[in-house]
PDB file of N, CA, C and O in Angstrom:
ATOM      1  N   UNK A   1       0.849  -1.169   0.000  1.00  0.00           N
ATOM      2  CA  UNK A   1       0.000   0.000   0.000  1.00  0.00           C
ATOM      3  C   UNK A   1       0.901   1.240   0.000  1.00  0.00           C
ATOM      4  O   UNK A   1       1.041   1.767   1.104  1.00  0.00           O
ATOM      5  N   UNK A   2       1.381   1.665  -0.783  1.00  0.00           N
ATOM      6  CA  UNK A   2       2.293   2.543  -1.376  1.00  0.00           C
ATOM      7  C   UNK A   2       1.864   3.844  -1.948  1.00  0.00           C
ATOM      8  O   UNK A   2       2.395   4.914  -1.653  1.00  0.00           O
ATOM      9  N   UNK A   3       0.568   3.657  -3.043  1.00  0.00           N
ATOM     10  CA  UNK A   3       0.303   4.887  -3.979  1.00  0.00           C
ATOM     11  C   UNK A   3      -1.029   4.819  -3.602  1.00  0.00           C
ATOM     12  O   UNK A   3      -1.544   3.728  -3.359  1.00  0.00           O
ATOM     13  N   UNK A   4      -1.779   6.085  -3.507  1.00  0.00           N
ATOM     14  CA  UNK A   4      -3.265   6.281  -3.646  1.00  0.00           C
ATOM     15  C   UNK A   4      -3.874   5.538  -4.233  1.00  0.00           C
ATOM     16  O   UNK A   4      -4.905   5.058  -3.762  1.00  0.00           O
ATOM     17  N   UNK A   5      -3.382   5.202  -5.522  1.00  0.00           N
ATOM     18  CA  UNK A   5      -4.301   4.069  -6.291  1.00  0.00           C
ATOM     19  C   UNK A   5      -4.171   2.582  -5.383  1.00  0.00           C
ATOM     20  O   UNK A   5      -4.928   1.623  -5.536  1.00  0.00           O
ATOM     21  N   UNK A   6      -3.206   2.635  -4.565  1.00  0.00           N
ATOM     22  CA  UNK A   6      -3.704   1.518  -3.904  1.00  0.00           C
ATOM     23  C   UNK A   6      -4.535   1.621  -2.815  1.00  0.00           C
ATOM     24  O   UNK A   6      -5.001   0.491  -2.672  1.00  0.00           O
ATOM     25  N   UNK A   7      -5.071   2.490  -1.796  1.00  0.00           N
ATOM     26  CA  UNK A   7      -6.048   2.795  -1.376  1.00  0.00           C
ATOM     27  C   UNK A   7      -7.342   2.850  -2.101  1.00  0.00           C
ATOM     28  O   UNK A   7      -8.311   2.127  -1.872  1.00  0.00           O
ATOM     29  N   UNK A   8      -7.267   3.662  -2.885  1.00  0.00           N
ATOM     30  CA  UNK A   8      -8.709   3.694  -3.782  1.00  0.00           C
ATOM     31  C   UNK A   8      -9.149   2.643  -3.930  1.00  0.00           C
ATOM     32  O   UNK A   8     -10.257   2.300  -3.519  1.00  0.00           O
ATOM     33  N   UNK A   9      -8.230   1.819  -4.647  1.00  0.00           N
ATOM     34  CA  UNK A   9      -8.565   0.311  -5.399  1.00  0.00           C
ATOM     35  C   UNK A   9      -9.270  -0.574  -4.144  1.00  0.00           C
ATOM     36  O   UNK A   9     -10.190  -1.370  -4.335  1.00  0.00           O
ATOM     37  N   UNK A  10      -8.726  -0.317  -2.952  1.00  0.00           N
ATOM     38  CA  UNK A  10      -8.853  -1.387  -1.983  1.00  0.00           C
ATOM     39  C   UNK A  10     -10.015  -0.993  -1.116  1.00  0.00           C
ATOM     40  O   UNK A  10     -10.495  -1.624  -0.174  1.00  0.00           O
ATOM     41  N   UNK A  11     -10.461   0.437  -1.723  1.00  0.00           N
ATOM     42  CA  UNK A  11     -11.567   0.702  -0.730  1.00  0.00           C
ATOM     43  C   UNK A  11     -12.681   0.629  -1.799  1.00  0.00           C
ATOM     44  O   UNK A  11     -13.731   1.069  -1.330  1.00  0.00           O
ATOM     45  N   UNK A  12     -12.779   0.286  -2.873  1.00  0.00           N
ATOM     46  CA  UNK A  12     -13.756   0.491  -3.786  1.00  0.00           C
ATOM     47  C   UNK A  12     -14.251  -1.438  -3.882  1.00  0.00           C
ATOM     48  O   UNK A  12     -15.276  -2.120  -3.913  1.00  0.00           O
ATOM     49  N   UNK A  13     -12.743  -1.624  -3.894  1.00  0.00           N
ATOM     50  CA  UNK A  13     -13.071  -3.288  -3.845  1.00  0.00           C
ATOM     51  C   UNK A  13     -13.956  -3.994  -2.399  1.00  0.00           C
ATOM     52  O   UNK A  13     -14.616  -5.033  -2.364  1.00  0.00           O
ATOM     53  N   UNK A  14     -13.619  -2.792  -1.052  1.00  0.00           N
ATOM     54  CA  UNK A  14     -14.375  -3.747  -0.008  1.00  0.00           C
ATOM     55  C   UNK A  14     -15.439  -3.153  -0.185  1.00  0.00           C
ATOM     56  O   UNK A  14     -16.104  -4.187  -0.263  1.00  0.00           O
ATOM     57  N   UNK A  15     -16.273  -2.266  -0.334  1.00  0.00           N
ATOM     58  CA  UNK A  15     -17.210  -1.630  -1.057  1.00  0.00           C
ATOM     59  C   UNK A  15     -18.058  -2.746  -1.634  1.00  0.00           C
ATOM     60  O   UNK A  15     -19.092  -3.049  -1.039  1.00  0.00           O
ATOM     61  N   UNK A  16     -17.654  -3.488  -2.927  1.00  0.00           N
ATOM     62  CA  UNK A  16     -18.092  -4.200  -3.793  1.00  0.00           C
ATOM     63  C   UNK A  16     -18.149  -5.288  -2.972  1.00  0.00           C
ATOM     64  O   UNK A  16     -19.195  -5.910  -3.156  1.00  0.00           O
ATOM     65  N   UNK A  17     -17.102  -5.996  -1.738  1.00  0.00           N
ATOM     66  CA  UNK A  17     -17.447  -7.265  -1.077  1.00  0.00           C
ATOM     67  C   UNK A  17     -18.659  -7.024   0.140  1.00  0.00           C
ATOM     68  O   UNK A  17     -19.114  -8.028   0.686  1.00  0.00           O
ATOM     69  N   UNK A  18     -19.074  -5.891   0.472  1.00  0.00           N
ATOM     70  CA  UNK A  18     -20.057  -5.499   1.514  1.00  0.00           C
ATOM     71  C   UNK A  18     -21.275  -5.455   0.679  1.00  0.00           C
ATOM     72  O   UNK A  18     -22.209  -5.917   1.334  1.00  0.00           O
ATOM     73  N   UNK A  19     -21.608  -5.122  -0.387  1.00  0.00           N
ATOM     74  CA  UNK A  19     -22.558  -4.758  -1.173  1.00  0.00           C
ATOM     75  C   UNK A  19     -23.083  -6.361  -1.208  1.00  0.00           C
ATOM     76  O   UNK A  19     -24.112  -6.919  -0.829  1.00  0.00           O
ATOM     77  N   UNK A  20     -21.530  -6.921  -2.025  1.00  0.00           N
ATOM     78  CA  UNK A  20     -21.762  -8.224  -2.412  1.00  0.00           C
ATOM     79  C   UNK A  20     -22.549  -8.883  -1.353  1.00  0.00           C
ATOM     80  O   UNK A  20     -23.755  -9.132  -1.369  1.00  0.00           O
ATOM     81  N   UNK A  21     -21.694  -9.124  -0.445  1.00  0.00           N
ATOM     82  CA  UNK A  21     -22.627  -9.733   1.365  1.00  0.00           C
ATOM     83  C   UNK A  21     -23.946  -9.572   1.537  1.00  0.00           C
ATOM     84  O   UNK A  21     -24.718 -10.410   2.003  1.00  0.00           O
ATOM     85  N   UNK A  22     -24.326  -7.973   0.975  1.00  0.00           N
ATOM     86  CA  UNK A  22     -25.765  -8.142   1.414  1.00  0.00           C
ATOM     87  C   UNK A  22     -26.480  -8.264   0.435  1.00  0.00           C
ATOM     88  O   UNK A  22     -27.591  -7.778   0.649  1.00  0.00           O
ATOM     89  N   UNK A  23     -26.394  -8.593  -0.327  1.00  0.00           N
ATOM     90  CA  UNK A  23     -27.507  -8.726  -1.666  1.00  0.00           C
ATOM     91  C   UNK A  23     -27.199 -10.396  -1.529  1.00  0.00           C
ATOM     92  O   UNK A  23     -28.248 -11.040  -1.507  1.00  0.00           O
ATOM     93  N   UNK A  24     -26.326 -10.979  -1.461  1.00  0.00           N
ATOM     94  CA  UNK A  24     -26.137 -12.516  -1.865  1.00  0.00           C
ATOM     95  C   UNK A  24     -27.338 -13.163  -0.296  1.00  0.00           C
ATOM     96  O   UNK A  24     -27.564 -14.367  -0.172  1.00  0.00           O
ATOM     97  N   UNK A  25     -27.742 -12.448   0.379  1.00  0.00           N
ATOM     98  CA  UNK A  25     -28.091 -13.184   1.699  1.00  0.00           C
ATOM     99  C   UNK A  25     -30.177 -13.025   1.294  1.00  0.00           C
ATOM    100  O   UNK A  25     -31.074 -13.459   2.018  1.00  0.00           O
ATOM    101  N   UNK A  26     -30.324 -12.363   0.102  1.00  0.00           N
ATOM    102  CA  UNK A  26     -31.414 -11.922  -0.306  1.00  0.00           C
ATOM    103  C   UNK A  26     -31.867 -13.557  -1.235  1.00  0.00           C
ATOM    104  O   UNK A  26     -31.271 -14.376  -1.935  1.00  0.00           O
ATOM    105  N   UNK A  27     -33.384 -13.337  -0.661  1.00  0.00           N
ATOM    106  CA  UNK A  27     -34.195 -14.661  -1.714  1.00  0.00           C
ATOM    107  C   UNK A  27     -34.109 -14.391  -2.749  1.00  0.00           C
ATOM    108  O   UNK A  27     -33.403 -15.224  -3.316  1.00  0.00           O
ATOM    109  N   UNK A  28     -34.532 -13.445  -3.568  1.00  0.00           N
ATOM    110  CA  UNK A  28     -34.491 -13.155  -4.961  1.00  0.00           C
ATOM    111  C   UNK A  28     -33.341 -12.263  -5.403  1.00  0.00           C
ATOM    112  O   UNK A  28     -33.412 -11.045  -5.238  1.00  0.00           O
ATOM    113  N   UNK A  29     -32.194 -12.891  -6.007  1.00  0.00           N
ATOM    114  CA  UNK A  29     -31.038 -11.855  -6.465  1.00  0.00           C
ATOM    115  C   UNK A  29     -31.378 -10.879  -7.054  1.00  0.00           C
ATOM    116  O   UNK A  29     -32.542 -10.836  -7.450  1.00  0.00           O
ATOM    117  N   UNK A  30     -30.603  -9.918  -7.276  1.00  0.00           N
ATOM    118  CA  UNK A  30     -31.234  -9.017  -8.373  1.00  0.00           C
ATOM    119  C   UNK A  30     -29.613  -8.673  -8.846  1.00  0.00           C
ATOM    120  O   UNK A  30     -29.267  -7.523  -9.114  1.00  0.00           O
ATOM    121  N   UNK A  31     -28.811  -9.677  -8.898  1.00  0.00           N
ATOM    122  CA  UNK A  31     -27.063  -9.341  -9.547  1.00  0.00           C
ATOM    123  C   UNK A  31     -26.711 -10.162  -9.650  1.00  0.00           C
ATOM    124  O   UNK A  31     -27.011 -11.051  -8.852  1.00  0.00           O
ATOM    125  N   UNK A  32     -25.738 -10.420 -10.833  1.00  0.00           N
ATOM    126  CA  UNK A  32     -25.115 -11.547 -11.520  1.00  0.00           C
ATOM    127  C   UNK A  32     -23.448 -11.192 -10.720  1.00  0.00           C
ATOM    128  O   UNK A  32     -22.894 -10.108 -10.537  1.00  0.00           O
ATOM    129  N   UNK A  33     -23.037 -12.481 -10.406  1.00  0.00           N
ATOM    130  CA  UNK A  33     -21.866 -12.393 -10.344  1.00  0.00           C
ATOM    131  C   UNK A  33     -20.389 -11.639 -11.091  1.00  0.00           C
ATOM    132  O   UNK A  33     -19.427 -10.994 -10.674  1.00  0.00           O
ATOM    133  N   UNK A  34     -20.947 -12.233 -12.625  1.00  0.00           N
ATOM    134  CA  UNK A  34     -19.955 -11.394 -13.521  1.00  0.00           C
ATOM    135  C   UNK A  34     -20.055  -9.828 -13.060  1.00  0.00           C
ATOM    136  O   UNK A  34     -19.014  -9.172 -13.102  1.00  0.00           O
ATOM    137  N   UNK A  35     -21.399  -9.130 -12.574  1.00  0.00           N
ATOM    138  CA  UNK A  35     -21.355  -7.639 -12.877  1.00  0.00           C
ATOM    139  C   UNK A  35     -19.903  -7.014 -11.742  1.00  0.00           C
ATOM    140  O   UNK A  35     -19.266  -5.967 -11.857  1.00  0.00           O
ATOM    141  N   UNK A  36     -19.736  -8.297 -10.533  1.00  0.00           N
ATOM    142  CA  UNK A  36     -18.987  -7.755  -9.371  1.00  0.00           C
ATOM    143  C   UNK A  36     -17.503  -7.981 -10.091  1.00  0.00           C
ATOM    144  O   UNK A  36     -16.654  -7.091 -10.148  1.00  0.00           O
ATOM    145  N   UNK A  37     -17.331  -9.351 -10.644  1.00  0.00           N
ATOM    146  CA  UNK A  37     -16.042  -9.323 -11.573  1.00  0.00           C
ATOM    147  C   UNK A  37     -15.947  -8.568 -12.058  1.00  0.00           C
ATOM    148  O   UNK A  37     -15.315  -7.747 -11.394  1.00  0.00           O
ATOM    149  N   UNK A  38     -16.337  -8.032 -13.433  1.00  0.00           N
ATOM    150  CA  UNK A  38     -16.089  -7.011 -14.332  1.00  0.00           C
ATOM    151  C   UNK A  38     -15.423  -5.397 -13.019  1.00  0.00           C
ATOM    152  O   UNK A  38     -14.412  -4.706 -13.141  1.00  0.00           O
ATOM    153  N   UNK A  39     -16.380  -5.352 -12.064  1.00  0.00           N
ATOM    154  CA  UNK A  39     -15.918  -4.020 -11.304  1.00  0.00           C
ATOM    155  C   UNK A  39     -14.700  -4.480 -10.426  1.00  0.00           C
ATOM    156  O   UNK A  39     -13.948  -3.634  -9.943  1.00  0.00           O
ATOM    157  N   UNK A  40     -14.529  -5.666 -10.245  1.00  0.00           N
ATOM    158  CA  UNK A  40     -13.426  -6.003  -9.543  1.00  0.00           C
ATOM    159  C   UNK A  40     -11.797  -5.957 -10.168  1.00  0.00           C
ATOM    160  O   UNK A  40     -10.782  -5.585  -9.579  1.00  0.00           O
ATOM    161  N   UNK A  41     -11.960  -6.530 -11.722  1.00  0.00           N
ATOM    162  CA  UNK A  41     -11.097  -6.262 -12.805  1.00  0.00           C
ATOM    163  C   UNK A  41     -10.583  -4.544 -13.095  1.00  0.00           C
ATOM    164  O   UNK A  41      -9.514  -3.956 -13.258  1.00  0.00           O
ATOM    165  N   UNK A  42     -11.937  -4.216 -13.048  1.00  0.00           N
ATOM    166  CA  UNK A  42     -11.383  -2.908 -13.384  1.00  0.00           C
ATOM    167  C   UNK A  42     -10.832  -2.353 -12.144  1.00  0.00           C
ATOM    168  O   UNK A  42      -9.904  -1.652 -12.548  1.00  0.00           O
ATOM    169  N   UNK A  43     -10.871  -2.265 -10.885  1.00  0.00           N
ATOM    170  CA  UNK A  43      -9.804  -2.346  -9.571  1.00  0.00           C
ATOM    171  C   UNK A  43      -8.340  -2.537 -10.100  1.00  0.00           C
ATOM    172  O   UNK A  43      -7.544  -1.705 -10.535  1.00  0.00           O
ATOM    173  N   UNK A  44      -8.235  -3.861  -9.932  1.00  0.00           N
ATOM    174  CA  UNK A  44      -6.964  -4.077 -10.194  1.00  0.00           C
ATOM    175  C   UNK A  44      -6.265  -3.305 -11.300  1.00  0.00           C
ATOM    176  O   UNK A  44      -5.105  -2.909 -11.187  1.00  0.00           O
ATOM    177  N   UNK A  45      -7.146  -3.078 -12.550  1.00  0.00           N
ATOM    178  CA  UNK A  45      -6.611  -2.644 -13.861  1.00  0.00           C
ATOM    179  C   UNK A  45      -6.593  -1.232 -13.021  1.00  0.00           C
ATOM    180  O   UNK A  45      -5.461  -0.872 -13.342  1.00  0.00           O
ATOM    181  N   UNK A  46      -6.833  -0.718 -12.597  1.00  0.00           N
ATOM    182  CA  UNK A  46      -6.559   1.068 -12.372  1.00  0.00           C
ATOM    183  C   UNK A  46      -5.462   0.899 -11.479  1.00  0.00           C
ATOM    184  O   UNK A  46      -4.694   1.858 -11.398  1.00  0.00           O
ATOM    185  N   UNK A  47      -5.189  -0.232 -10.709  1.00  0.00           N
ATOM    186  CA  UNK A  47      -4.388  -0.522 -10.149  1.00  0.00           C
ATOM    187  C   UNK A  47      -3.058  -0.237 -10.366  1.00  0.00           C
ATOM    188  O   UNK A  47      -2.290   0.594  -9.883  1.00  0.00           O
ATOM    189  N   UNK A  48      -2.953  -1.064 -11.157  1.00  0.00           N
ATOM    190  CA  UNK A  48      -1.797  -1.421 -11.912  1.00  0.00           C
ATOM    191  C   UNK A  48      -1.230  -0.569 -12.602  1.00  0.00           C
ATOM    192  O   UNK A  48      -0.027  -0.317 -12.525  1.00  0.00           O
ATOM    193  N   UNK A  49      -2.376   0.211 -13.687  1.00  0.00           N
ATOM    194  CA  UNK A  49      -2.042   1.380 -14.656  1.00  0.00           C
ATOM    195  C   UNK A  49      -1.425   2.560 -13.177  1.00  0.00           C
ATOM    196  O   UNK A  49      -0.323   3.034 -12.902  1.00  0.00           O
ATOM    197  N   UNK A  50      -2.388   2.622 -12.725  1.00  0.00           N
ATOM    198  CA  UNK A  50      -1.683   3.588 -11.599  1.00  0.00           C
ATOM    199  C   UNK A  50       0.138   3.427 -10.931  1.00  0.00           C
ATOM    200  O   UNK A  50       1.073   4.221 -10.822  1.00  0.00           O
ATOM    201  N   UNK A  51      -0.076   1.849 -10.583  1.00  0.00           N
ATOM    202  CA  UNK A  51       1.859   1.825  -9.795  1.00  0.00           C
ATOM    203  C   UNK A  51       2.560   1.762 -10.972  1.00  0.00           C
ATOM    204  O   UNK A  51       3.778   1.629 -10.850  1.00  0.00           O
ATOM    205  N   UNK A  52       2.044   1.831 -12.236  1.00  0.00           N
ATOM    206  CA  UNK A  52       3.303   1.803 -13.382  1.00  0.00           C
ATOM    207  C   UNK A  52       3.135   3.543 -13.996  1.00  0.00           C
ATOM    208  O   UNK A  52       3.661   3.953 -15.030  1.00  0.00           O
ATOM    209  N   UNK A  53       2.528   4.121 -13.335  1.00  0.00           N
ATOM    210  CA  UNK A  53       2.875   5.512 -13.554  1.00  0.00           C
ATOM    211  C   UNK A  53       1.964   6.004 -14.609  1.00  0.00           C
ATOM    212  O   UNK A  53       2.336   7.017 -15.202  1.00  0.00           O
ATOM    213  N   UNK A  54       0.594   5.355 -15.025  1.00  0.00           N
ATOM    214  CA  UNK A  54       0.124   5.888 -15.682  1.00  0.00           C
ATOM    215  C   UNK A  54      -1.061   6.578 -14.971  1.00  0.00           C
ATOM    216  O   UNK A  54      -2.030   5.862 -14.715  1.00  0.00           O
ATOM    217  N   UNK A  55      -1.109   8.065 -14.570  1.00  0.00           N
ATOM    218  CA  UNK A  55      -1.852   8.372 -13.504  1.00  0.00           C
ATOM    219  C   UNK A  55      -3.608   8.536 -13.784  1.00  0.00           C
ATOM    220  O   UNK A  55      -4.601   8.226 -13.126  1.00  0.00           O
ATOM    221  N   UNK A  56      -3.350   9.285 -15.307  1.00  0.00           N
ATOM    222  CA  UNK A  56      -4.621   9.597 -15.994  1.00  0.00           C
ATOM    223  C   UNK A  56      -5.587   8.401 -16.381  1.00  0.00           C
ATOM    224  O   UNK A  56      -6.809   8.255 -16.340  1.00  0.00           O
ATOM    225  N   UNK A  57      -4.570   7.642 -16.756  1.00  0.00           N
ATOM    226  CA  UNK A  57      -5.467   6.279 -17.068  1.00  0.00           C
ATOM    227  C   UNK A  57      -5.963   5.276 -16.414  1.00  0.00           C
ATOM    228  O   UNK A  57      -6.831   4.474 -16.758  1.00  0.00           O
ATOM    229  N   UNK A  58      -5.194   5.386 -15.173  1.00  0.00           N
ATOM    230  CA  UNK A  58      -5.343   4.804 -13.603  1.00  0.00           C
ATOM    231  C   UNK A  58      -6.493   5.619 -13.093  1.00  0.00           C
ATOM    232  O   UNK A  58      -7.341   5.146 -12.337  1.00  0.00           O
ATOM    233  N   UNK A  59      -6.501   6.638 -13.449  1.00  0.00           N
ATOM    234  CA  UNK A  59      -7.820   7.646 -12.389  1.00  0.00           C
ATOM    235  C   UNK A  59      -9.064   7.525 -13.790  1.00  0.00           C
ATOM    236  O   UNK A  59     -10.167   8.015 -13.545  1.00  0.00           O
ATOM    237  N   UNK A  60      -8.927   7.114 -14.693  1.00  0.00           N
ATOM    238  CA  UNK A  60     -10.364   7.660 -15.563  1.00  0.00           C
ATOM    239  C   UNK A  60     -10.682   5.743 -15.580  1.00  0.00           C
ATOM    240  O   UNK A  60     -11.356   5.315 -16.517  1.00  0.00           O
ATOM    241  N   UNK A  61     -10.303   5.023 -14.816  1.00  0.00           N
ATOM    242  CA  UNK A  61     -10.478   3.561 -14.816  1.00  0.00           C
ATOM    243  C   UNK A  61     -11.248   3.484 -13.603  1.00  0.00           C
ATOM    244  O   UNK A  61     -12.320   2.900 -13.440  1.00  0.00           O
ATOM    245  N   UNK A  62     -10.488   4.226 -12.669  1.00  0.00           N
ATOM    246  CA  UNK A  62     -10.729   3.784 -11.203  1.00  0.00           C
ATOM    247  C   UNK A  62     -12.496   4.850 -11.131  1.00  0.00           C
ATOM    248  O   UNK A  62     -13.462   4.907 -10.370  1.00  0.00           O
ATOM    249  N   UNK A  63     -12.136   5.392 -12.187  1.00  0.00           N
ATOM    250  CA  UNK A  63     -13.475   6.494 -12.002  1.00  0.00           C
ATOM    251  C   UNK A  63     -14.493   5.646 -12.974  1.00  0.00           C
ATOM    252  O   UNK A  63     -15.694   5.628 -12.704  1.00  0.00           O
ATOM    253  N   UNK A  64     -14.001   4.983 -14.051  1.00  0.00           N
ATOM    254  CA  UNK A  64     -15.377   4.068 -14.538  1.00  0.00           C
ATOM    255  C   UNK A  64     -15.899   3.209 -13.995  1.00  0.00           C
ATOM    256  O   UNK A  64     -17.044   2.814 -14.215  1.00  0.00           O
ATOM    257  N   UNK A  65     -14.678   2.536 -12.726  1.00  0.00           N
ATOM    258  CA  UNK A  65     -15.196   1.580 -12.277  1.00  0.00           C
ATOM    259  C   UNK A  65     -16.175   1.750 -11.002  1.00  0.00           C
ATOM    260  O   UNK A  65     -16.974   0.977 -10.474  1.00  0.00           O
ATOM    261  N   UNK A  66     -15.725   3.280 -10.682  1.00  0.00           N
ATOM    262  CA  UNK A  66     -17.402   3.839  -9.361  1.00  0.00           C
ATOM    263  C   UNK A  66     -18.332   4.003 -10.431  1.00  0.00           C
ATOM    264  O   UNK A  66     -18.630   2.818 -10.576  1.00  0.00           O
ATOM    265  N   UNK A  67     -19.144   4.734 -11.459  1.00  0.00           N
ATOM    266  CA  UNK A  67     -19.084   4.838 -12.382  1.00  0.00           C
ATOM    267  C   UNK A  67     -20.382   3.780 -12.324  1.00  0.00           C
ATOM    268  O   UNK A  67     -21.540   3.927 -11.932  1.00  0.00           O
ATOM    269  N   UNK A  68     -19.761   2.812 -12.813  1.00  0.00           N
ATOM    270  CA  UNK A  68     -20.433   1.156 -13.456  1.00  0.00           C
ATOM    271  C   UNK A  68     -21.005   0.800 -12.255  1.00  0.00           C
ATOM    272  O   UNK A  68     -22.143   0.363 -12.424  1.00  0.00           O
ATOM    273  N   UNK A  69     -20.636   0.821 -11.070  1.00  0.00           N
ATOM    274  CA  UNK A  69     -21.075   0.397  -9.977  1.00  0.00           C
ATOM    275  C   UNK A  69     -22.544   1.544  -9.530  1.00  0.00           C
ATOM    276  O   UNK A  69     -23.700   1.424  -9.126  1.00  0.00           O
ATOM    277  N   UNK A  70     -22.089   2.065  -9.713  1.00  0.00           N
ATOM    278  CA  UNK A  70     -23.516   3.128  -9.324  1.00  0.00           C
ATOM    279  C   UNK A  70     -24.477   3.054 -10.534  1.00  0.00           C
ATOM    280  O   UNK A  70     -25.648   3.085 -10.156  1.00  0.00           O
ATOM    281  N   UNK A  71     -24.332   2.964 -11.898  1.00  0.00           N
ATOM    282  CA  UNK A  71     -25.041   2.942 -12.294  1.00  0.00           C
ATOM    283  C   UNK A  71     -25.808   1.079 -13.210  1.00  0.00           C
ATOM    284  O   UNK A  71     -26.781   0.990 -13.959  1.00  0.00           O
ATOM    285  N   UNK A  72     -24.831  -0.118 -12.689  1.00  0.00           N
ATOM    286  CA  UNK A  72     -25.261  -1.692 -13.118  1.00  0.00           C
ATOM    287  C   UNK A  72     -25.673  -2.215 -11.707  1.00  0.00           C
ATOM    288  O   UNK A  72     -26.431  -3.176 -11.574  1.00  0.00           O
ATOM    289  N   UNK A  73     -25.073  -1.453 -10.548  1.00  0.00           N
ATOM    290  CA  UNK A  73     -25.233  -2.765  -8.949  1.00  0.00           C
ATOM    291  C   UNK A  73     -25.746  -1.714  -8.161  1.00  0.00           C
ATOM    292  O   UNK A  73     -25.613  -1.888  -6.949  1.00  0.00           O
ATOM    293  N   UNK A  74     -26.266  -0.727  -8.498  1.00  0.00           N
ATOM    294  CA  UNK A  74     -27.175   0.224  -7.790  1.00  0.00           C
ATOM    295  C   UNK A  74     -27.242   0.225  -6.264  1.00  0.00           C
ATOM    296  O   UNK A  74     -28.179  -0.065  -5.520  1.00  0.00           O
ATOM    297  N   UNK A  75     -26.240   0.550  -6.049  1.00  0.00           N
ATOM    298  CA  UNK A  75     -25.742   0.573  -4.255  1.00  0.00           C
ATOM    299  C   UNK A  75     -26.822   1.257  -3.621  1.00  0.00           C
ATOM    300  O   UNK A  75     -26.882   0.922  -2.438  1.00  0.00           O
ATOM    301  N   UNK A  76     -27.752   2.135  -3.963  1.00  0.00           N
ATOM    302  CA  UNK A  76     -28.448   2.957  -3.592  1.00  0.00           C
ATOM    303  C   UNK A  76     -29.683   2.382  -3.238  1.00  0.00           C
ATOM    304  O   UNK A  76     -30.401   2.624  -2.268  1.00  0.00           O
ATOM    305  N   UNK A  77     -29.804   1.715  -4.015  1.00  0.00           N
ATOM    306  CA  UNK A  77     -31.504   0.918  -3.884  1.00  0.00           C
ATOM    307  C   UNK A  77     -31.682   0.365  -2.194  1.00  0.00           C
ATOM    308  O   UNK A  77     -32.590   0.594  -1.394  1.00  0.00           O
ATOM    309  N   UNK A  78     -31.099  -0.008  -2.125  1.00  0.00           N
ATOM    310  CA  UNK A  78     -31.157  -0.317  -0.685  1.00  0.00           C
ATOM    311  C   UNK A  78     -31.042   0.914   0.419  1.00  0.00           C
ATOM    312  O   UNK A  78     -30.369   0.605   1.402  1.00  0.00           O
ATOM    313  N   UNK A  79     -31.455   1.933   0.422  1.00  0.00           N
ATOM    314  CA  UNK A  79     -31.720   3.258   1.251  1.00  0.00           C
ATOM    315  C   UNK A  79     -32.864   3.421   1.367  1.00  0.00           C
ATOM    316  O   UNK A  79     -33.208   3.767   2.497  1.00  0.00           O
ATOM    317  N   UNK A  80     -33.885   3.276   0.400  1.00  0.00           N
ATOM    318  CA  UNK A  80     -35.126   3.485  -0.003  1.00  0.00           C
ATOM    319  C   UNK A  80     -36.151   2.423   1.338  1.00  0.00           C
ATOM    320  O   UNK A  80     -36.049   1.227   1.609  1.00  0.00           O
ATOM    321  N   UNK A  81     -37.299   3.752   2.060  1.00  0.00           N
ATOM    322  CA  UNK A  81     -37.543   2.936   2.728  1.00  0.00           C
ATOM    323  C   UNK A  81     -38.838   2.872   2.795  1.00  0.00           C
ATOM    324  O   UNK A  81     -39.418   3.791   2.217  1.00  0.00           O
ATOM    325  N   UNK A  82     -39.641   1.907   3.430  1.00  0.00           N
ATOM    326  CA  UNK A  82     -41.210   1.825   2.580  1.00  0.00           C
ATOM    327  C   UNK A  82     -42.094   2.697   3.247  1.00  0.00           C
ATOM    328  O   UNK A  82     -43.253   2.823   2.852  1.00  0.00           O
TER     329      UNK A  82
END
């Protein structure tokens, strides 16, 4: 844990495993596994682009990958109260 992008990455990823936790404990899913891969990939990939010095491309990754998450795994839905 060296560069910001490794913070980011690691807080966006437990993010995605807390989300994950509570939707997987639900009777009726409403998320496919792949959608948490795909946002998990792109983690690492901003990751990476980030410790090899590519900063812009590391931050417009790490920013698609909040991005995709707010708008395919709708973190929000679960606030809404009846």
């Amino acid at each position: 844990m060296e560069t910001i992008f490794d913070w980011v990455s690691v807080a966006i990823f437990a993010g995605l495993i807390v989300l994950f936790l509570q939707r997987s404990s639900e009777a009726e899913p409403r998320d496919h596994l792949w959608q948490y891969l795909a946002a998990s990939v792109g983690c690492a990939v901003g990751n990476y682009l980030g410790n090899e010095g590519y900063e812009v491309w590391a931050g417009l990754t790490l920013t698609f990958v909040l991005v995709f998450v707010w708008i395919v795994l709708r973190p929000y839905e679960g606030w809404k109260k009846d």
